[in-house]
GUGUTI-653756 format. One record per atom (N, C-alpha, C): residue in one letter; x, y, z. Coordinates in steps of 0.05 Angstrom, whole numbers, padded with zeros to 5 digits, always signed. Layout:
residues N
AXYZ/...
end
This chain:
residues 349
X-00319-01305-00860/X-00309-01283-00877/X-00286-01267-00864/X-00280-01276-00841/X-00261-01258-00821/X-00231-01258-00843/X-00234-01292-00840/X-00201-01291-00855/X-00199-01288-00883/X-00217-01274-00896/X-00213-01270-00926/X-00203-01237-00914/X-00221-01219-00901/X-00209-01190-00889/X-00182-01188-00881/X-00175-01205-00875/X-00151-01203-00866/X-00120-01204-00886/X-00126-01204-00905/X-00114-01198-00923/X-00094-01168-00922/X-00068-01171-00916/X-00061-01135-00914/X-00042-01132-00933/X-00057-01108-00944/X-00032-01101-00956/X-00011-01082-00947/X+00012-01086-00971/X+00032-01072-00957/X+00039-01048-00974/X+00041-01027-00964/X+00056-01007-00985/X+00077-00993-00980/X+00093-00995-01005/X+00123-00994-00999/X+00123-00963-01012/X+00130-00938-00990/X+00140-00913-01001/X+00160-00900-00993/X+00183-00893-01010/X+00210-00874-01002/X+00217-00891-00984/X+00221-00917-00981/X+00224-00934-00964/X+00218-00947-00950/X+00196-00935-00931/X+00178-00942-00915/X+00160-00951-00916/X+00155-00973-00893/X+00132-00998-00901/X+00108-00991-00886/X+00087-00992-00887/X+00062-00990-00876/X+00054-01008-00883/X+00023-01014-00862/X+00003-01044-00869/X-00016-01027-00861/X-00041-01038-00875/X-00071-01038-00870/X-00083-01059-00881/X-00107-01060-00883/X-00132-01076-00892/X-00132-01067-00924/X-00133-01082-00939/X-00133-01073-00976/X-00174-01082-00972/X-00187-01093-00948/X-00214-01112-00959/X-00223-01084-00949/X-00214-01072-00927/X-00226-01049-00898/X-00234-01022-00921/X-00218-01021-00941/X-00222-00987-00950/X-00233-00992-00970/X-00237-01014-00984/X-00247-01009-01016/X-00278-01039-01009/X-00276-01044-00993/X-00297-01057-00987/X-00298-01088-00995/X-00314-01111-00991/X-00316-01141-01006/X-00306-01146-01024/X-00317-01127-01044/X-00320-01135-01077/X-00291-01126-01090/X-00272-01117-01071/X-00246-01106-01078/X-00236-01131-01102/X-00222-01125-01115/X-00214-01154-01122/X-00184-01155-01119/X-00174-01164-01106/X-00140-01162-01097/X-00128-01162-01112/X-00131-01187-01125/X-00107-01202-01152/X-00109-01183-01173/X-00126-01167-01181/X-00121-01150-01198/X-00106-01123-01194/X-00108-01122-01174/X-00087-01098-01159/X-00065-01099-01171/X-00054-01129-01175/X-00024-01143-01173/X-00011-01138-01204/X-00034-01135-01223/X-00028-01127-01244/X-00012-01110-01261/X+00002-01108-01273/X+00014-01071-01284/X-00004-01062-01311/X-00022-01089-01325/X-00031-01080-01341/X-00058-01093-01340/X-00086-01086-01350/X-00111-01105-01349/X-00116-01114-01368/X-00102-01096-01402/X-00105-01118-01422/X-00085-01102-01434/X-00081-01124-01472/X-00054-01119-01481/X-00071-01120-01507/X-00063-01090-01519/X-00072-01091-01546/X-00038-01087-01568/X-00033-01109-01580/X-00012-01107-01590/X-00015-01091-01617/X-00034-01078-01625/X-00029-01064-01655/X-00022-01078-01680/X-00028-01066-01692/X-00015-01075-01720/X+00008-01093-01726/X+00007-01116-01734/X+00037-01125-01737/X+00051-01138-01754/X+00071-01148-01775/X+00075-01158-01797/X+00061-01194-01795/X+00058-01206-01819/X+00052-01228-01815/X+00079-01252-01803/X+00084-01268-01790/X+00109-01281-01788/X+00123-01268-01757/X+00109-01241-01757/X+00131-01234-01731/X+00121-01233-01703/X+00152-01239-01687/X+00144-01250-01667/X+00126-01227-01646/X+00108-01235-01637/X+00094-01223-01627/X+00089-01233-01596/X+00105-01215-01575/X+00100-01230-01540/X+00110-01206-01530/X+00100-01198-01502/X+00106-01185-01490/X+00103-01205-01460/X+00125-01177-01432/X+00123-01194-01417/X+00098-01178-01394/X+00078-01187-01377/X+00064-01167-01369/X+00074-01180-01331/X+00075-01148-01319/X+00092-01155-01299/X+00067-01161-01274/X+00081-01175-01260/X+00056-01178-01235/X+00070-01175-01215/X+00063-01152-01187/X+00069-01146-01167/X+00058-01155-01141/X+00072-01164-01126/X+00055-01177-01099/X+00068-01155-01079/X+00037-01142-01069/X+00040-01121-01054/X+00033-01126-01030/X+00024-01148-01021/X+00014-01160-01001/X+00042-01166-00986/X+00035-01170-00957/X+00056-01193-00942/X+00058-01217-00942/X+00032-01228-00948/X+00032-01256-00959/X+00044-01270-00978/X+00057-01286-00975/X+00070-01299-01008/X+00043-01309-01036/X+00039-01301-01050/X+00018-01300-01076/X+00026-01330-01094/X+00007-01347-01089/X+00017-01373-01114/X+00004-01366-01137/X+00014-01370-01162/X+00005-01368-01195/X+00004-01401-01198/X-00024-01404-01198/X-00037-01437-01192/X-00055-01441-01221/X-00047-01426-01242/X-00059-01436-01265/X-00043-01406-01286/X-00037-01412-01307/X-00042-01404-01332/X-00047-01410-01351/X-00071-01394-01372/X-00077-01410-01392/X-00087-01384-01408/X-00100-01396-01442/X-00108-01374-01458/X-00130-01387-01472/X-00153-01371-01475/X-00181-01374-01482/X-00180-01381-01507/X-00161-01379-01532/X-00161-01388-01562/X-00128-01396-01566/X-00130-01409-01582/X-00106-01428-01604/X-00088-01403-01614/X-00094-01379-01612/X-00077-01356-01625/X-00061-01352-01613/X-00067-01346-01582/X-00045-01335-01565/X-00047-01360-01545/X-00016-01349-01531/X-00004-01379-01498/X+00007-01351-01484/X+00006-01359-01461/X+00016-01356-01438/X+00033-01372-01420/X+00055-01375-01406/X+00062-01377-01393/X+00078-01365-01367/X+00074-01368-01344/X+00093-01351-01323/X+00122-01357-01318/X+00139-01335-01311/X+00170-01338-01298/X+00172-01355-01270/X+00149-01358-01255/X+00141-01366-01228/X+00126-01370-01226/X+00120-01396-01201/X+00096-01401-01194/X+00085-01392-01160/X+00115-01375-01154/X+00108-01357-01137/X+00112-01329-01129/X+00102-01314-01114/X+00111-01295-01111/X+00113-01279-01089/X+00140-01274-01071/X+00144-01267-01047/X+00133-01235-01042/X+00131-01223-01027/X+00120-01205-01016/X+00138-01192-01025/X+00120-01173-01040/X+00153-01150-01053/X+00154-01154-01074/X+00164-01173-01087/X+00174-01186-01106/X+00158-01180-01132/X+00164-01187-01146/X+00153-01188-01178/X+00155-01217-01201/X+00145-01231-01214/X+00140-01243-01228/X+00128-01230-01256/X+00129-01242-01280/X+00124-01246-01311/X+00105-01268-01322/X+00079-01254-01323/X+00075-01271-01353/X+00071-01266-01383/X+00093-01284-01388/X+00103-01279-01426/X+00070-01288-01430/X+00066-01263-01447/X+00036-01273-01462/X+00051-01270-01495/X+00043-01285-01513/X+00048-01286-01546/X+00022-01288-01555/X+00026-01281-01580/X+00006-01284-01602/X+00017-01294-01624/X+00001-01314-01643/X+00007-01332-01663/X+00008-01317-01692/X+00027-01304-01701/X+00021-01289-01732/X+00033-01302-01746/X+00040-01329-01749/X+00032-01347-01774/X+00023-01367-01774/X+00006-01372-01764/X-00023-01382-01767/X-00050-01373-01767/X-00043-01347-01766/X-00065-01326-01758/X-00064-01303-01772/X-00089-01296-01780/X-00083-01262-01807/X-00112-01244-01801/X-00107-01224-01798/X-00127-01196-01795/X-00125-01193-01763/X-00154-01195-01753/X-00153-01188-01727/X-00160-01212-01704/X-00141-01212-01690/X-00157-01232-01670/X-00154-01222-01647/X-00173-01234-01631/X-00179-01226-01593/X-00177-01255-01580/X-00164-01253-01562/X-00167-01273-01539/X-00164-01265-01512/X-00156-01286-01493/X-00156-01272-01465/X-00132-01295-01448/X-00119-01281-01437/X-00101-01297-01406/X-00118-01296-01391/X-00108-01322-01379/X-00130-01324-01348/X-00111-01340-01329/X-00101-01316-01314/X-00076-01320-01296/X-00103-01330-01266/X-00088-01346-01261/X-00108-01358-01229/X-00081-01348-01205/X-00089-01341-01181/X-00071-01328-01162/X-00081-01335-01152/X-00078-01349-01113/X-00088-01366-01102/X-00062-01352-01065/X-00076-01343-01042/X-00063-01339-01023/X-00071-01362-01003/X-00062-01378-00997/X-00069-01409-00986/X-00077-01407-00956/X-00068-01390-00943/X-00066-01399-00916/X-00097-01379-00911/X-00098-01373-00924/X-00135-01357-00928/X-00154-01366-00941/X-00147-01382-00963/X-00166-01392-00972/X-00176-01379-01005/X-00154-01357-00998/X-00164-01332-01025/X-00155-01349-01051/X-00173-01341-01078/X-00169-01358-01099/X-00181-01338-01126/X-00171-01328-01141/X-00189-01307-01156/X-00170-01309-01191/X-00193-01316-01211/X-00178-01305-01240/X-00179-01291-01248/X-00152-01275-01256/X-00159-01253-01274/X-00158-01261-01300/X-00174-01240-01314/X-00178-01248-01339/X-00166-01225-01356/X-00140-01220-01380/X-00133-01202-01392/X-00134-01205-01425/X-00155-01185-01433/X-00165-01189-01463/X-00133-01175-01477/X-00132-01193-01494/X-00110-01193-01511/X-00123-01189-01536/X-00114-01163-01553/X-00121-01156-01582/X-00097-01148-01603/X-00093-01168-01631/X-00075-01158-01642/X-00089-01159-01679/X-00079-01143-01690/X-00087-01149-01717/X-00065-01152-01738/X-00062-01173-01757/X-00043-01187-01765/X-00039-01187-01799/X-00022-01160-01812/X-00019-01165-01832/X-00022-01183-01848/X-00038-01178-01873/X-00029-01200-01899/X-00008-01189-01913/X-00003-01175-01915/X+00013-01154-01939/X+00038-01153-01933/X+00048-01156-01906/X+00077-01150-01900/X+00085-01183-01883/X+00106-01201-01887/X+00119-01224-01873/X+00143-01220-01871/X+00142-01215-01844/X+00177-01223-01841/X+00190-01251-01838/X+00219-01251-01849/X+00228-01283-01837/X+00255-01278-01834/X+00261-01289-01806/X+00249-01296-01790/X+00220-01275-01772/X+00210-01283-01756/X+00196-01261-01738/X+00207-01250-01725/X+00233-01244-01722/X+00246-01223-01700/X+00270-01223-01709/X+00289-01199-01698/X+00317-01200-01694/X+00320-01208-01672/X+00341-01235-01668/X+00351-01247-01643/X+00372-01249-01643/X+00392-01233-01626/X+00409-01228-01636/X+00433-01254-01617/X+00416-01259-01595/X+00429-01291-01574/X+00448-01280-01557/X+00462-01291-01546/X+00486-01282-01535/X+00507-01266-01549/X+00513-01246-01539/X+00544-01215-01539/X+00555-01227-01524/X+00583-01217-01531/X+00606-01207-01506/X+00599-01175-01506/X+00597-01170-01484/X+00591-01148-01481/X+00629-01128-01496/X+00616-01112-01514/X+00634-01091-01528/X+00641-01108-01551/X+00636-01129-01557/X+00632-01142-01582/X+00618-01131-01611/X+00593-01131-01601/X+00574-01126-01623/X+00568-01143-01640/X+00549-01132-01659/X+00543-01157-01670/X+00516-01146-01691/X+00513-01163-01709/X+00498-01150-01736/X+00482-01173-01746/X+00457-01176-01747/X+00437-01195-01756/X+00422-01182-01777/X+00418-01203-01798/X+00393-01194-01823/X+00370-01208-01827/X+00352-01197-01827/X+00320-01206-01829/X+00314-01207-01862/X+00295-01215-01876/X+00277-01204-01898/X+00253-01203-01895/X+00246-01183-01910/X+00212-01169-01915/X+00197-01176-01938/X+00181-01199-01944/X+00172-01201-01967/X+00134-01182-01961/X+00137-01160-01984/X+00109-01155-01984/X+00092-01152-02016/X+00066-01158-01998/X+00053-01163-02028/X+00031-01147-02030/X+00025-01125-02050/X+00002-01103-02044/X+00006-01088-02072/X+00011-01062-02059/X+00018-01041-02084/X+00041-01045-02105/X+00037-01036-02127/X+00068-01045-02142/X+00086-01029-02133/X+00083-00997-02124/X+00099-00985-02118/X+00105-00976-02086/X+00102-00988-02069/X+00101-00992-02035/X+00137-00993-02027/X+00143-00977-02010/X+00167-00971-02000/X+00167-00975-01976/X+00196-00986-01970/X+00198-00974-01941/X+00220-00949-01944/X+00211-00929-01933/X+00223-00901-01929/X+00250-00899-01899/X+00244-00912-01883/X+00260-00907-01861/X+00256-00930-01838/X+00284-00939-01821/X+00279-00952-01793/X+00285-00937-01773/X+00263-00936-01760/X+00270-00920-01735/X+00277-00931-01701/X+00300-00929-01680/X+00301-00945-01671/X+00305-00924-01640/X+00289-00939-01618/X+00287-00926-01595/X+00313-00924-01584/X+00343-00932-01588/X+00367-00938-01573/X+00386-00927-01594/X+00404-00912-01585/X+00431-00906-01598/X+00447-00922-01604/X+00447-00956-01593/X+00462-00973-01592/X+00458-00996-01618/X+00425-00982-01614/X+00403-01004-01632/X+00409-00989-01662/X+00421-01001-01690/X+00412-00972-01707/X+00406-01005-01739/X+00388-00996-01757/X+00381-01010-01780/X+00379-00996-01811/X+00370-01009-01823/X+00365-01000-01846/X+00358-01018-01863/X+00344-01015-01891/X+00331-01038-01910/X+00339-01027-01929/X+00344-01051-01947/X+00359-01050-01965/X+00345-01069-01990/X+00326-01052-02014/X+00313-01065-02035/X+00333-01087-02042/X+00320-01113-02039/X+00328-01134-02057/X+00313-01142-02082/X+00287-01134-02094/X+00273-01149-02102/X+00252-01134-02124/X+00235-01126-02138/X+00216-01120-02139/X+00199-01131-02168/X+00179-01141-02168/X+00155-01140-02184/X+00137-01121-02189/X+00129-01107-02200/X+00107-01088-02209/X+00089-01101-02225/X+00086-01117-02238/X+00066-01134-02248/X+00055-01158-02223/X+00062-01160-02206/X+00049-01170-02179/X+00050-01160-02159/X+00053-01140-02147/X+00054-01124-02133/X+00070-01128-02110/X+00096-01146-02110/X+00112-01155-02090/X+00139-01144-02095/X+00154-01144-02073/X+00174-01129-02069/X+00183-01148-02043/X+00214-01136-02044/X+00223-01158-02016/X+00249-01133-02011/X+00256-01131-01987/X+00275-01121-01969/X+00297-01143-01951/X+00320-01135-01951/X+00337-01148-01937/X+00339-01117-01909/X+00331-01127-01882/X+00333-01113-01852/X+00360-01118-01848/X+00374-01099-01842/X+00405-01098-01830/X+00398-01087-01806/X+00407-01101-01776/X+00403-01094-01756/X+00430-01096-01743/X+00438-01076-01735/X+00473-01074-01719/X+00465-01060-01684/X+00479-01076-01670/X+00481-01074-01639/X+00503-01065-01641/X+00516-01045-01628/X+00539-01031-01624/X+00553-01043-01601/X+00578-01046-01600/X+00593-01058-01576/X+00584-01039-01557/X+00571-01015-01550/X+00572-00995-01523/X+00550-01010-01516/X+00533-01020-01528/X+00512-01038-01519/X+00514-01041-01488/X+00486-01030-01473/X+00495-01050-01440/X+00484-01073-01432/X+00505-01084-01415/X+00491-01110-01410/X+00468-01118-01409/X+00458-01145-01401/X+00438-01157-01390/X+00415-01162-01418/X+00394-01169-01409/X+00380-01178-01434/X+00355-01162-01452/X+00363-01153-01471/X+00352-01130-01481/X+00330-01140-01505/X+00301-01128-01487/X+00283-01122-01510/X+00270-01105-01512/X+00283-01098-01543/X+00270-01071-01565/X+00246-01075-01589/X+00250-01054-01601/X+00217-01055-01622/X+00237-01037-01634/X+00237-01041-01662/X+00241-01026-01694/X+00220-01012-01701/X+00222-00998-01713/X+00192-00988-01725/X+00202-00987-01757/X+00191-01002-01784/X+00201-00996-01800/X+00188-00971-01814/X+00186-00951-01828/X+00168-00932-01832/X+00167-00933-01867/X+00143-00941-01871/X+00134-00940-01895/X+00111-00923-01913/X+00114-00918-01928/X+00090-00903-01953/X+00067-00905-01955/X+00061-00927-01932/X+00027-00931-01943/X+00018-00921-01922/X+00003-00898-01924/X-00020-00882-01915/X-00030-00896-01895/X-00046-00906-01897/X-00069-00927-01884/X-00052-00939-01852/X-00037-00961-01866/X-00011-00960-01833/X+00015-00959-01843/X+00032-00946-01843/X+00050-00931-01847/X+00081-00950-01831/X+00067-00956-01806/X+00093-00970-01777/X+00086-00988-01786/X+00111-01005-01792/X+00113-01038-01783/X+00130-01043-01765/X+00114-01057-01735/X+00147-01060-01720/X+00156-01081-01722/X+00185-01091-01713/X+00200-01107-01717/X+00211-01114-01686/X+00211-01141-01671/X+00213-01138-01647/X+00247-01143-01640/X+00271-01136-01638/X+00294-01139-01630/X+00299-01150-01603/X+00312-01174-01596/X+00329-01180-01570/X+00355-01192-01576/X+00365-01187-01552/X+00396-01196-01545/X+00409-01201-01521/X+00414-01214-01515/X+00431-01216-01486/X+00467-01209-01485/X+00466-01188-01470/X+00499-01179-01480/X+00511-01182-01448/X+00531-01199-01451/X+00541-01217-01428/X+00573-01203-01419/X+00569-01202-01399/X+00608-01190-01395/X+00616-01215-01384/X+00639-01215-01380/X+00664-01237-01380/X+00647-01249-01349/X+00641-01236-01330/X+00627-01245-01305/X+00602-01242-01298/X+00581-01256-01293/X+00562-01249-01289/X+00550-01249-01252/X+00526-01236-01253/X+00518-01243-01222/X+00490-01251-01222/X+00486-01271-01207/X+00458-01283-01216/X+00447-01288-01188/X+00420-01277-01187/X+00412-01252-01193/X+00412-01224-01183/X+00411-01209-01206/X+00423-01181-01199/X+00412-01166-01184/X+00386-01179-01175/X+00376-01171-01146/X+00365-01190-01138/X+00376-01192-01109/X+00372-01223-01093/X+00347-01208-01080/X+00320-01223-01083/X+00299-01217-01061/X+00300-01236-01042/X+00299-01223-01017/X+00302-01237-00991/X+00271-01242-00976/X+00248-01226-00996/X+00221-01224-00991/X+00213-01211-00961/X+00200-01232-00937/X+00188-01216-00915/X+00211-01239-00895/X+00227-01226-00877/X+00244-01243-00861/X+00231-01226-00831/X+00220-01250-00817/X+00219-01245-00793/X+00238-01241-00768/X+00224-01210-00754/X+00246-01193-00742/X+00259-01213-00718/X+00286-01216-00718/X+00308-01228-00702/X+00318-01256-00714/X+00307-01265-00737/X+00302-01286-00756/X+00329-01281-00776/X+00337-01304-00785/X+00355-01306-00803/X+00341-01320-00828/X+00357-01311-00859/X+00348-01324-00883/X+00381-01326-00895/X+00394-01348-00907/X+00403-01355-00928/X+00392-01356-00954/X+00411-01345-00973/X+00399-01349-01005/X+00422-01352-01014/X+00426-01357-01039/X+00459-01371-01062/X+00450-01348-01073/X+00482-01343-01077/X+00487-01321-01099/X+00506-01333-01122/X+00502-01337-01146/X+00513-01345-01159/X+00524-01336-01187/X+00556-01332-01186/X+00577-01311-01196/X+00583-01334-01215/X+00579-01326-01245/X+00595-01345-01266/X+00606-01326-01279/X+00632-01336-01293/X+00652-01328-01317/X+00653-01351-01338/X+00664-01329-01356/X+00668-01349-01390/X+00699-01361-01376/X+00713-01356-01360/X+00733-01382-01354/X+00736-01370-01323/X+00763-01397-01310/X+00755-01399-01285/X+00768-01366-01261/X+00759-01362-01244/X+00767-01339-01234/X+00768-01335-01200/X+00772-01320-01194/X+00775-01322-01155/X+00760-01297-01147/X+00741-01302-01128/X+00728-01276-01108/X+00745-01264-01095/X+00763-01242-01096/X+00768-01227-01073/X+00763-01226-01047/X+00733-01203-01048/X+00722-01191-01032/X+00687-01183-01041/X+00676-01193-01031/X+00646-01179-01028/X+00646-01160-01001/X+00641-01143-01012/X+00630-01110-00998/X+00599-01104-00993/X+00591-01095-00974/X+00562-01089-00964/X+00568-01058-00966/X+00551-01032-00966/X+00549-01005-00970/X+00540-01009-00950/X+00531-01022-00932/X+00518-01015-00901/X+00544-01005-00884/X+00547-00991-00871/X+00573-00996-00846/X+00565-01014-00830/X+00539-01022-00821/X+00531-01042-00802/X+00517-01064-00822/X+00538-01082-00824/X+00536-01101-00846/X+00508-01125-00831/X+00497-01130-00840/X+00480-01155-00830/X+00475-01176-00845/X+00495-01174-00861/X+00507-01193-00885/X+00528-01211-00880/X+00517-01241-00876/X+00551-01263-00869/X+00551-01274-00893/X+00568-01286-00898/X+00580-01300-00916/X+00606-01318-00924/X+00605-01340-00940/X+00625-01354-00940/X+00639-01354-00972/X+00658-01340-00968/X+00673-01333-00992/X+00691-01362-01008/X+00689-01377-01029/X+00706-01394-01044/X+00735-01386-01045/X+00752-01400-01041/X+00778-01402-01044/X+00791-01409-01070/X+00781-01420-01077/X+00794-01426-01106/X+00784-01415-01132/X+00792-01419-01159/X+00786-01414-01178/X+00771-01425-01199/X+00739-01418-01200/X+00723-01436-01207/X+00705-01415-01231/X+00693-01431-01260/X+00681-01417-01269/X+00651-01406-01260/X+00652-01426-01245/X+00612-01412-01236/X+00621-01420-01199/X+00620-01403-01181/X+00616-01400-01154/X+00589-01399-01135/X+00580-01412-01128/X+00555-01399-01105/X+00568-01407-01080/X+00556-01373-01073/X+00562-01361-01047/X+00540-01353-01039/X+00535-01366-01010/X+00509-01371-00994/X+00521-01341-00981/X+00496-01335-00978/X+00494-01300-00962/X+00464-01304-00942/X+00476-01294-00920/X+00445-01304-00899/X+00448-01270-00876/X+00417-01268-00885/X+00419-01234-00870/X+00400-01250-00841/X+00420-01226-00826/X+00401-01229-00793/X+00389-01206-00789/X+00368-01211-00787/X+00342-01186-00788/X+00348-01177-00762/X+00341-01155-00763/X+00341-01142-00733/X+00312-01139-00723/X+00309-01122-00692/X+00290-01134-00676/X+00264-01113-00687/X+00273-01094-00713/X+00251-01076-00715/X+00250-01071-00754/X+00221-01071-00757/X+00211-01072-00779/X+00228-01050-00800/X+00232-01061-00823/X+00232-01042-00844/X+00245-01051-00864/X+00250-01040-00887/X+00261-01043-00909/X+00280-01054-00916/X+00283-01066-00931/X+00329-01080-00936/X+00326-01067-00970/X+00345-01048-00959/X+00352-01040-01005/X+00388-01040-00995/X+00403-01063-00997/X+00432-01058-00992/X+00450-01063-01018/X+00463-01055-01017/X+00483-01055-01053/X+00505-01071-01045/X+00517-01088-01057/X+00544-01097-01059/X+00563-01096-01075/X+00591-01094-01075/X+00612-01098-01083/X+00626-01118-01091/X+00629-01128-01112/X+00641-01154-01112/X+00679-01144-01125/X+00694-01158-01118/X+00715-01150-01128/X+00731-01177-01136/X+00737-01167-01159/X+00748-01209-01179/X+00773-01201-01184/X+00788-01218-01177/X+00823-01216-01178/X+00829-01214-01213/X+00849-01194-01211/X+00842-01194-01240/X+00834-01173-01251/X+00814-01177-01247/X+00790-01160-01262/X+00802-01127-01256/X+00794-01100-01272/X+00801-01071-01266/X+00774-01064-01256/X+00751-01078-01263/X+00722-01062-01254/X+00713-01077-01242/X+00705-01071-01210/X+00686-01091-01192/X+00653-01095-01203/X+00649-01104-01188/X+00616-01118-01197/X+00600-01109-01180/X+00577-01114-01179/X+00555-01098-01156/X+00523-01118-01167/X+00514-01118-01140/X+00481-01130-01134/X+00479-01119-01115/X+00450-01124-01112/X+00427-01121-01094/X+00418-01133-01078/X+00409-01132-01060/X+00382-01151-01040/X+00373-01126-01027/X+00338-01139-01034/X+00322-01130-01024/X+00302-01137-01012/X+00283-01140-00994/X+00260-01146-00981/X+00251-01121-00958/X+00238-01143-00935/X+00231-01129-00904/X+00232-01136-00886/X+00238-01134-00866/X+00236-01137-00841/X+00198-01142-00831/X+00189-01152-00822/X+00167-01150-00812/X+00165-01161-00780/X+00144-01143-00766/X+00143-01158-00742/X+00123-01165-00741/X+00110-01198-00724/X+00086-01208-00728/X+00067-01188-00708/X+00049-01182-00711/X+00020-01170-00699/X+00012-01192-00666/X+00011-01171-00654/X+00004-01192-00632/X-00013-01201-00634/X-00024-01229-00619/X-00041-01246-00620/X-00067-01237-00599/X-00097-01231-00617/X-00109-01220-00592/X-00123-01237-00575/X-00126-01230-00558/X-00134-01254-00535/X-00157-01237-00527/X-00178-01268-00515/X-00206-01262-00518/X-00206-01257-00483/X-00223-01237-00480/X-00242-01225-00461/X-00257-01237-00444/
end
């Protein structure tokens, strides 16, 4: 049981890294992998029939150990799971998209994710289990299930329409859309109505404003309606709004790099046509950042970047500069990880 104790975690505050025992203070029955969690279950609420229904639930590896995601799966036919990774470096963060099925499925259903997390060189192996609850309109279908709005040029914009067929009261309204973003704005617009069947249909106008900011955006509508009983219908909105250059990824994790140890990783700079690196800039004055800059003019570039750790533990949060010939506004990323130094080896008596 020695090497299951030995498990340490790490906690990262105002910068600074500490280690202890995560088994030492909360005792055996601790359960790690759930630590790693941000959420223990996902109750999605009320939701139209047809719409898309997923969220992403984030998982944190707080440990020094690298964390494997060695199974995902879901207890019923309603909802899936799948992960962004099947690993996860120390520090780092990973996603699992959990969905739920709302057209094939109507009223309420329950199921469960059962993410498996597994630290190898210990032997550690533990499932969590996360009850998933949603209940699934008859009365309201959207089609499609979402606004997707796909790729922007960023300051473009761009305007997608949904419809609402509902079937209930003869006289059922929608009164208002309400939208969490200034950028995000809607409205419904009666197309339709029966009073002798109690159906009615809406055309959703959903407009993204060119101030829109980059990167990949997901929102929730709320449409606000007349009926007492549930009143919110949400509507789930995404989009990816792209500028002329991108940087992939916009934060490079370098995870746990052992002190006096070197790591390479690719950084990889694409444009909608071909273009030239300048200059990449470090905000460190004591750069510990090399790199081999491209010469020519290419639409997608990787540029290997390899940090040399120094001889003492701690944090890497460094910002960069990218500067594209051409271009009036430079670019900027991240890397982040730690420094760690290994624990001496104790020798027996």
């Amino acid at each position: 049981m020695a090497s299951r104790a030995s498990l340490v975690l790490a906690l990262v505050v105002g910068g600074w890294v500490s280690t202890g025992s995560a088994f030492a203070q909360a005792g055996p029955d601790l359960n790690w992998a759930e630590k790693m969690f941000e959420k223990l279950n996902l109750d999605f609420g009320v939701v139209a029939r047809g719409a898309e229904c997923k969220t992403q639930l984030k998982v944190r590896n707080i440990y020094q150990e690298t964390i494997n995601i060695t199974n995902v799966s879901t207890s019923c036919g309603c909802s899936a799971a799948k992960p962004s990774a099947n690993q996860i470096l120390s520090g780092q963060e990973a996603y699992i998209e959990i969905s739920m099925d709302t057209a094939r499925f109507m009223r309420e259903k329950t199921s469960s994710a059962l993410v498996t997390l597994s630290e190898p060189t210990k032997g550690l192996r533990v499932e969590v289990k996360i009850p998933l609850k949603v209940y699934i309109r008859t009365d309201v279908v959207f089609t499609p299930g979402s606004v997707n709005f796909g790729a922007v040029d960023v300051g473009a914009g761009a305007e997608r329409k949904i419809t609402l067929a509902y079937a209930g009261r003869a006289d059922w309204k929608v009164l208002n859309v309400k939208s969490p973003k200034p950028y995000l704005t809607a409205h419904a617009v009666e197309t339709s109505r029966n009073p002798a069947t109690g159906t009615a249909a809406y055309d959703v106008i959903v407009a993204l404003a060119a101030d829109a900011p980059t990167g990949i955006l997901r929102e929730q509508l709320t449409l606000i309606t007349d009926d007492q009983a549930n009143p919110n219908v949400p509507l789930p909105v995404e989009a990816r709004v792209e500028a002329d250059v991108l940087i992939e990824p916009a934060e490079l994790a370098l995870g746990s790099v052992a002190a006096g140890q070197s790591k390479t990783m690719n950084l990889i700079i694409r444009g909608k046509k071909p273009f030239k690196i300048e200059k990449i800039e470090c905000d460190r004055a004591e750069n510990p950042f090399k790199m081999r800059l491209p010469v020519d003019e290419k639409t997608i570039h990787v540029v290997p970047l390899t940090f040399a750790a120094p001889d003492q533990a701690g944090a890497i949060s460094d910002r960069f500069t990218v500067t594209i010939a051409g271009r009036p506004e430079p670019l900027h990323f991240k890397a982040s990880g730690k420094v760690v130094v290994a624990a001496p080896t104790p020798t027996a008596n």
